[in-house]
C-alpha positions as CSV (number, residue, x, y, z in Angstrom):
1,X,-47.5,-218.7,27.2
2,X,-50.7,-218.2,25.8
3,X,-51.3,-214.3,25.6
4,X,-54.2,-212.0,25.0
5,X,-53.2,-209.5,22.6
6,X,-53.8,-205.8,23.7
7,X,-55.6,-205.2,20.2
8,X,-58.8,-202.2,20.9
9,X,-59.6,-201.8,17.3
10,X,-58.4,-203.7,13.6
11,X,-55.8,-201.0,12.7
12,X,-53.9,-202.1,15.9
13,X,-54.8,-205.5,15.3
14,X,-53.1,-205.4,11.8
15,X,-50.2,-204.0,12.4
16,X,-49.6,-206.5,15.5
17,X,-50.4,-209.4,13.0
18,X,-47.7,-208.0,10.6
19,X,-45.3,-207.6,13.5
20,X,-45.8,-211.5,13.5
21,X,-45.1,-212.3,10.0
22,X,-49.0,-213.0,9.5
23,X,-49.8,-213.9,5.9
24,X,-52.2,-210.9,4.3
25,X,-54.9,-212.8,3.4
26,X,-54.7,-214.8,6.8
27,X,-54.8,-211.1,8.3
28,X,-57.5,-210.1,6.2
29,X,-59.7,-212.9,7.0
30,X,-58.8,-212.9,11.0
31,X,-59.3,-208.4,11.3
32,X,-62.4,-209.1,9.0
33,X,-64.1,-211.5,11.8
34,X,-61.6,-209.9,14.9
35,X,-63.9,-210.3,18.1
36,X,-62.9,-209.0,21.3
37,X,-60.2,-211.0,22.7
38,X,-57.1,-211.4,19.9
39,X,-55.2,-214.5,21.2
40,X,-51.4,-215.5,20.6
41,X,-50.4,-219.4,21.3
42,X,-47.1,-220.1,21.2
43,X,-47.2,-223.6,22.6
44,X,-47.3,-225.9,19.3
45,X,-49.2,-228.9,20.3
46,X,-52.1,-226.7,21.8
47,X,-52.2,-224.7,18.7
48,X,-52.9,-227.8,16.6
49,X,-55.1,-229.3,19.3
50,X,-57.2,-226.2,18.5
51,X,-57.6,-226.0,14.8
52,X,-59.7,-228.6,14.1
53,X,-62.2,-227.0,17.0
54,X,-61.6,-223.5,15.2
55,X,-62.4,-224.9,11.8
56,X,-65.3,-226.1,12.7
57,X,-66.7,-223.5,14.7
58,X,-65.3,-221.5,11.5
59,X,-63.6,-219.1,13.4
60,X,-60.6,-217.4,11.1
61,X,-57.0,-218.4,12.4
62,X,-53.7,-217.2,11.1
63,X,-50.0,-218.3,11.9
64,X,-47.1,-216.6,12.4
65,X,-43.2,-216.7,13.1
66,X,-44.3,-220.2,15.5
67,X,-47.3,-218.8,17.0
68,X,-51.1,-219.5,15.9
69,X,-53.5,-216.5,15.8
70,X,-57.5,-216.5,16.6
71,X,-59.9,-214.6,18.2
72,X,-62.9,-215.2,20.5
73,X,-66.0,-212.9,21.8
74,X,-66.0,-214.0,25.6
75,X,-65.7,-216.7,28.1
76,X,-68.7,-217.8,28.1
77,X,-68.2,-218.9,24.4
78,X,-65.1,-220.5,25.4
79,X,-67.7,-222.3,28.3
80,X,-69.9,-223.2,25.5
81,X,-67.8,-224.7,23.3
82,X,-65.8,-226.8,25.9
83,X,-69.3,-228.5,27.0
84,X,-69.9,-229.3,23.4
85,X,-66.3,-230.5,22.5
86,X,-64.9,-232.6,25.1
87,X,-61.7,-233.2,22.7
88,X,-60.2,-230.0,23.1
89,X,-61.0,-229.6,26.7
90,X,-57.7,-229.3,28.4
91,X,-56.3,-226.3,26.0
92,X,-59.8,-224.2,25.9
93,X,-58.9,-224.4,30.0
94,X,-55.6,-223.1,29.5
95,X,-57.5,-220.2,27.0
96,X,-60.1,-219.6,29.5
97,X,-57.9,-219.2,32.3
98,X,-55.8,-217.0,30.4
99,X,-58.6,-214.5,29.6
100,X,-59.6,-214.7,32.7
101,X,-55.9,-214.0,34.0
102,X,-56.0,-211.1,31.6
103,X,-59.4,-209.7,33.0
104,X,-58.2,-209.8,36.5
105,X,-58.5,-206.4,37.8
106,X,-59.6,-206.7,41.6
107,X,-56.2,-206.7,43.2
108,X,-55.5,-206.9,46.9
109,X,-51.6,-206.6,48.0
110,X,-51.1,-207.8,51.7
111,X,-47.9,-205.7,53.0
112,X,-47.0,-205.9,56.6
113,X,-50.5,-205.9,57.7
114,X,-51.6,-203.1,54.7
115,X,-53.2,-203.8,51.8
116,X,-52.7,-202.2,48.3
117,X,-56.1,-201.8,46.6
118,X,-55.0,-201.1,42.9
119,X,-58.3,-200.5,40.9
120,X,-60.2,-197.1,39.1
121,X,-57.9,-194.8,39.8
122,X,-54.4,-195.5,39.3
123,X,-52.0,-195.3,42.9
124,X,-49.1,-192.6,43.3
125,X,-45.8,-193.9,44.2
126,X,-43.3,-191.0,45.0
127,X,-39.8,-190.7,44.1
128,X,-37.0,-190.3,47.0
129,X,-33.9,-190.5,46.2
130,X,-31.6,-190.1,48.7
131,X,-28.6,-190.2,46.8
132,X,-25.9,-187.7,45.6
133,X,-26.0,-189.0,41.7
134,X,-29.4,-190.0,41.1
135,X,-30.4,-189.0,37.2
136,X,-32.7,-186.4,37.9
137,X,-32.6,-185.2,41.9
138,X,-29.3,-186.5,42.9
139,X,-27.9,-184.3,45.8
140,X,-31.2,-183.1,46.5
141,X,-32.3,-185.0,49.4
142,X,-28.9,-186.2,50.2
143,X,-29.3,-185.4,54.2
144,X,-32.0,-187.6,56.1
145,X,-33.6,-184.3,57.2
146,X,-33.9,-182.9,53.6
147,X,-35.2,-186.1,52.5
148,X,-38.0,-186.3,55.3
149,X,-38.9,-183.1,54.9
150,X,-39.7,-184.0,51.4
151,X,-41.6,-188.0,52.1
152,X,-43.8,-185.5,54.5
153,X,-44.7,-183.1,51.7
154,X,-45.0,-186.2,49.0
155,X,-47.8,-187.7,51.3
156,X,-49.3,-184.2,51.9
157,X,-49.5,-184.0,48.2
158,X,-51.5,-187.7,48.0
159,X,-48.4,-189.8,47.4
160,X,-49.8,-193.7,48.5
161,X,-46.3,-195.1,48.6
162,X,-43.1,-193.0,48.8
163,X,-40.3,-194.9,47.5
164,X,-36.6,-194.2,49.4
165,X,-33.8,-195.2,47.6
166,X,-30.0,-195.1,48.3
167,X,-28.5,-196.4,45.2
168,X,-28.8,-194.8,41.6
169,X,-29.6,-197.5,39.4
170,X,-29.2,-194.7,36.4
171,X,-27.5,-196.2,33.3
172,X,-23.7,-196.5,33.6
173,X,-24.2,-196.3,37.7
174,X,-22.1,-198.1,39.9
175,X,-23.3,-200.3,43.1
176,X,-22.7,-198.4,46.8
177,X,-21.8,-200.7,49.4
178,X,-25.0,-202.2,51.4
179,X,-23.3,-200.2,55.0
180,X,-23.2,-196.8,53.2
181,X,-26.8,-197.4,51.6
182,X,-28.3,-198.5,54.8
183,X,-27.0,-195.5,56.4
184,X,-28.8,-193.5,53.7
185,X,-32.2,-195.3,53.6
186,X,-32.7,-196.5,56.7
187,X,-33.0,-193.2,59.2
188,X,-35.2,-191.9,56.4
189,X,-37.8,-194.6,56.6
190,X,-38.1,-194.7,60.5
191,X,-38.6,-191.6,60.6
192,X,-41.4,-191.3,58.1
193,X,-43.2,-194.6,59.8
194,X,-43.6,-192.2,62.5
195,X,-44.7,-189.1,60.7
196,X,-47.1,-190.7,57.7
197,X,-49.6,-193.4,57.0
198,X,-48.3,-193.8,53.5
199,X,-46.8,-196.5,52.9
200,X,-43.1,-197.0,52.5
201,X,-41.1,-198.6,49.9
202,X,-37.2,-199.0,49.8
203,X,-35.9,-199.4,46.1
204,X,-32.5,-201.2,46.8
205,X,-31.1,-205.0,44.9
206,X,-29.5,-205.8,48.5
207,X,-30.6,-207.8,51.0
208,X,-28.9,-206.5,53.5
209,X,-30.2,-203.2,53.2
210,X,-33.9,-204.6,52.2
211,X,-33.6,-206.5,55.8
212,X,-32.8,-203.1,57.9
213,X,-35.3,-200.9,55.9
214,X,-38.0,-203.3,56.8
215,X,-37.0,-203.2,60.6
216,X,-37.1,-199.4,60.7
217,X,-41.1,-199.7,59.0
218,X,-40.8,-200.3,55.0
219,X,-43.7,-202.2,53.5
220,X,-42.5,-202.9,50.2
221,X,-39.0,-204.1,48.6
222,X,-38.7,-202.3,45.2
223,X,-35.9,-204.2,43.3
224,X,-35.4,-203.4,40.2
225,X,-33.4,-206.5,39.3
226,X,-36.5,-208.9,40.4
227,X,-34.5,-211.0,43.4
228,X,-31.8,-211.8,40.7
229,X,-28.9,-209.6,41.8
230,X,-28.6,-210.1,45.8
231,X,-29.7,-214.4,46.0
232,X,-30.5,-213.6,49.7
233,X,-33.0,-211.1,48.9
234,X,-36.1,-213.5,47.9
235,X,-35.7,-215.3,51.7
236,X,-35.7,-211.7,53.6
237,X,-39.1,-210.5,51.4
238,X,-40.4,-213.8,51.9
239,X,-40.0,-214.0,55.6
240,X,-41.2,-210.0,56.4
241,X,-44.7,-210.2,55.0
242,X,-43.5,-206.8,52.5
243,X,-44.8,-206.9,49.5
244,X,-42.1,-207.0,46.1
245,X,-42.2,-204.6,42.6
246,X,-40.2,-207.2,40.0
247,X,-39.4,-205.4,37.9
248,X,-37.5,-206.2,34.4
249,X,-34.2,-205.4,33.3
250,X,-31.8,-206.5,30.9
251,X,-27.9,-206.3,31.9
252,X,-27.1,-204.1,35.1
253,X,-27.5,-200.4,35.6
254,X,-23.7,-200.2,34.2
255,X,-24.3,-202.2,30.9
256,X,-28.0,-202.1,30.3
257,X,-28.4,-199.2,27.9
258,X,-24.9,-200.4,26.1
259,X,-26.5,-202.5,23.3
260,X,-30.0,-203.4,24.3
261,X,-31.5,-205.4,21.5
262,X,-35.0,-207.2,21.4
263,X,-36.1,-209.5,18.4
264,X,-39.8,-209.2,20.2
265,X,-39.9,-207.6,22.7
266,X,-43.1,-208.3,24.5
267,X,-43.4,-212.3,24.0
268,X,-39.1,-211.8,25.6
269,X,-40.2,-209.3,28.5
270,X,-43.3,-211.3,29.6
271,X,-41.6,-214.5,29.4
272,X,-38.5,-213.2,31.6
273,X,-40.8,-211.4,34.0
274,X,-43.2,-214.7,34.5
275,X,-39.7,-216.5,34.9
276,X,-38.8,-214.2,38.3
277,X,-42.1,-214.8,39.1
278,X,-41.7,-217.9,39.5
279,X,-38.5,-217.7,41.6
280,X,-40.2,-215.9,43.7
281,X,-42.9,-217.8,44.6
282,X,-40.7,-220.9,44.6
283,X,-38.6,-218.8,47.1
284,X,-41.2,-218.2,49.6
285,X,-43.4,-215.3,48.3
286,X,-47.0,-215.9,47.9
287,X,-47.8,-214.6,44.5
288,X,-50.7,-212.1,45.9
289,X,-47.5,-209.9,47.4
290,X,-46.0,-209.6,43.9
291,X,-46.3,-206.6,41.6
292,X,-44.3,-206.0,38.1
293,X,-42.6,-203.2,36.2
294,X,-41.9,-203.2,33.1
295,X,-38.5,-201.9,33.5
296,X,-39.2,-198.3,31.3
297,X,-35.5,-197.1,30.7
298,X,-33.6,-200.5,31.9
299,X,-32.2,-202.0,29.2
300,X,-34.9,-201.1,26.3
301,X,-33.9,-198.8,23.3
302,X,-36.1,-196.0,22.2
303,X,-38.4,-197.9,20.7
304,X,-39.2,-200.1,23.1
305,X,-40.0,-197.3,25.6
306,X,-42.7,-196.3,23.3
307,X,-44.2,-199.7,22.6
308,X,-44.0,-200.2,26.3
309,X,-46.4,-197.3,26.9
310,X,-48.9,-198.6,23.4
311,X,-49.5,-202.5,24.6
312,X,-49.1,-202.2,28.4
313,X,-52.6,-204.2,28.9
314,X,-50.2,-206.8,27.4
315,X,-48.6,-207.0,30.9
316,X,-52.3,-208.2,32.3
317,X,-51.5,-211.3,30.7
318,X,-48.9,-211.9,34.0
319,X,-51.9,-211.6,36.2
320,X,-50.6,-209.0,38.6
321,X,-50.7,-205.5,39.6
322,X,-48.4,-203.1,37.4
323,X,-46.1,-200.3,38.0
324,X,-45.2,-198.2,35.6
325,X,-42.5,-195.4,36.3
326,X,-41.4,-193.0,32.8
327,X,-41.1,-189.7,35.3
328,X,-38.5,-187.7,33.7
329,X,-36.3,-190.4,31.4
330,X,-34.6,-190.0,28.9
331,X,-36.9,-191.2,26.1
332,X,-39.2,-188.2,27.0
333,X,-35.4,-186.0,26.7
334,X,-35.2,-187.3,23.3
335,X,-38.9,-186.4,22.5
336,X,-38.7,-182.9,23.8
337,X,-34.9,-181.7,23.8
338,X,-35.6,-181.0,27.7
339,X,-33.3,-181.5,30.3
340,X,-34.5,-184.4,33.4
341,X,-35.6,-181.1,35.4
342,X,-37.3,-179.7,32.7
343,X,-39.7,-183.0,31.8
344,X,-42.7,-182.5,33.9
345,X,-44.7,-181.8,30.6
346,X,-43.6,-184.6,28.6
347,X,-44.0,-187.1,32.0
348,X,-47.8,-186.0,31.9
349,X,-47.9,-186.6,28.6
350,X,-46.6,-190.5,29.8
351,X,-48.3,-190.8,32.4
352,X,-51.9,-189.8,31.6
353,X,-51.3,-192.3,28.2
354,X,-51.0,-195.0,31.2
355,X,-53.2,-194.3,33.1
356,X,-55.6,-194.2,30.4
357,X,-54.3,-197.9,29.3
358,X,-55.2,-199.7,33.3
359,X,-51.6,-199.4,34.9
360,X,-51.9,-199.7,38.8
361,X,-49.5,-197.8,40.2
362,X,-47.4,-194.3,38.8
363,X,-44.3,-193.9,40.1
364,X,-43.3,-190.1,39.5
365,X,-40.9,-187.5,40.9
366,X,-43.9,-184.3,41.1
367,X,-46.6,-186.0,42.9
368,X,-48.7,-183.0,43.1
369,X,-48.9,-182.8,39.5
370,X,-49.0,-186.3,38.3
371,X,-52.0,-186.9,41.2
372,X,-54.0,-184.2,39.0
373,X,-52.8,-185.8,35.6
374,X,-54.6,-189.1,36.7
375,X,-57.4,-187.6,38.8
376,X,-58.4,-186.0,35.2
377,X,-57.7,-189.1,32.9
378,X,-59.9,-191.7,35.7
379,X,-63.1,-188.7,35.0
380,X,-62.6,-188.9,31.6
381,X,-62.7,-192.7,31.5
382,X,-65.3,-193.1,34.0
383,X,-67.6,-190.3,33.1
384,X,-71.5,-190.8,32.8
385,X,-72.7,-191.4,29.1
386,X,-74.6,-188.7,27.7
């Protein structure tokens, strides 16, 4: 994959590069001449197709652990330079299309004859768990009624999507069988697709249940093991016009936060996520109803939560909407010694960091609250100069 590095200024840059295994002087030379798009290529032959076009444009270059460095000021050069050197033609396509995959911002999601408009102002998708052992508000919505009651005040409160879901996927959870999830889920959403115009998502890895949630009015499938765990479940998304969140995941809610270990995690992640993807499209779903997650809490170590939250333009490089959903995990626990009910400080914190960094959609247990968060972060960013 060729990959524009999220890299806003040279001390960022630098200490991406020496992530790498970047020689210093190489460094020196590339952060000394850095220009606005910071490009990674792993792919061997096009990396030596495009030196002898970078020397002699005498742009600085630098290699890594198998991956070739440079950077370039726009498109338009890229344009430019393919017009003039009709040698390296086919990879300054592949770069091109890259940036322009990583600059992609205006999204439109068909779902069941809605649309998701990501753009300015990051979306709200609410948390409903209708579960008895969910990590944070298990047993709290466990009757249909309760949970209703609660969709109802989530869209009051400017939730865009509410998210139902019948099956903790907490670390060490087990699975619930697809009858006893259904029965869950499923009265739930029919009864908000009477009562809202927000748009309903059921988070669930079955296809059984993904099947009877879209009958009774869900719009998107939210599986957080991206089609892989249920092989029925790309067919049923394919066939009901919903949109899909993939979302990354190492392991299975019972063994992902056993022994999660990453050499890099970013060039792994993107590489697994484009791979489901793929399936997906293969399977049947037309690439313009996909959106990705990142997978914050599913099989990443501490660490990796928090470079999740520093290079998520990274995840542009996929060319689809993102999700991103930290609300009250345990990384934020280990930050602030609070219990899950006692995070809504440190889950601002997350979330305004996000939204300030282009993710999509939020998805957050206190919608009220996180709606203000991002309402303040998109004046901030989109404020007249003065």
């Amino acid at each position: 994959m060729i990959r524009v590095l999220h890299a806003c200024d040279p001390g960022e840059a630098s200490r991406r590069l020496d992530f790498h295994g970047v020689f210093q002087a190489d460094k020196t030379r590339l952060i000394r001449d850095l220009r606005p798009y910071l490009l990674c290529i792993s792919d061997e032959e096009m990396a030596h197709a495009l030196i002898p076009l970078l020397a002699r444009r005498k742009i600085p270059l630098a290699w890594g652990k198998r991956v070739l460095f440079f950077s370039v000021s726009s498109v338009d050069q890229l344009d430019r330079w393919t017009g003039e050197d009709g040698g390296s033609r086919s990879a300054l396509g592949r770069v091109r299309e890259a940036i322009r995959r990583y600059l992609e911002r205006d999204f439109v999601v068909p779902c069941r004859g809605r649309e998701i408009r990501p753009g300015g102002s990051p979306g709200i998708m609410g948390i409903l768990n209708v579960t008895p052992d969910s990590f944070s508000d298990g047993g709290k919505y466990d009757s249909a009624e309760a949970a209703v009651r609660q969709g109802l005040e989530m869209a009051a409160e400017g939730a865009d999507i509410i998210d139902i879901g019948g099956e903790s996927t907490r670390p060490g959870s087990l699975p619930v069988p697809a009858g006893e999830e259904i029965a869950r889920v499923v009265p739930v959403i029919r009864e908000l697709a009477r009562k809202t115009e927000a748009l309903l998502s059921v988070d669930t890895r079955k296809a059984a249940v993904a099947r009877e949630a879209i009958a009774a009015g869900a719009h998107i499938v939210n599986d957080t093991s991206a089609l892989a765990d249920d092989p029925e479940m790309a067919g049923v998304i394919g066939e009901s016009g919903c949109a899909v969140v993939l979302m990354h995941r190492r392991g299975t809610p019972a063994t992902m936060q056993l022994a999660p270990s990453y050499e890099s995690l970013f060039d792994e992640m993107l590489e697994e996520i484009q791979k489901r993807i793929d399936v997906a499209v293969s399977a049947g779903i037309p690439k313009e109803r996909i959106l990705i997650d990142p997978g914050v809490g599913f099989g990443k170590r501490f660490e990796d939560n928090l470079a999740l939250h520093r290079h998520l333009p990274d995840l542009r490089n996929l060319g689809r909407p993102v999700v991103f959903g930290p609300s009250r995990k345990a990384f934020i626990g280990r930050i602030t010694g609070r219990e899950a009910s006692g995070r809504i400080f440190g889950t601002a914190a997350s979330v305004a960091f996000a939204a300030s960094r282009g993710v999509d959609i939020l998805r957050v247990h206190d919608v009220k609250e996180m709606k203000e968060v991002v309402r303040v972060v998109t004046a901030i960013r989109e404020g007249d100069e003065c």
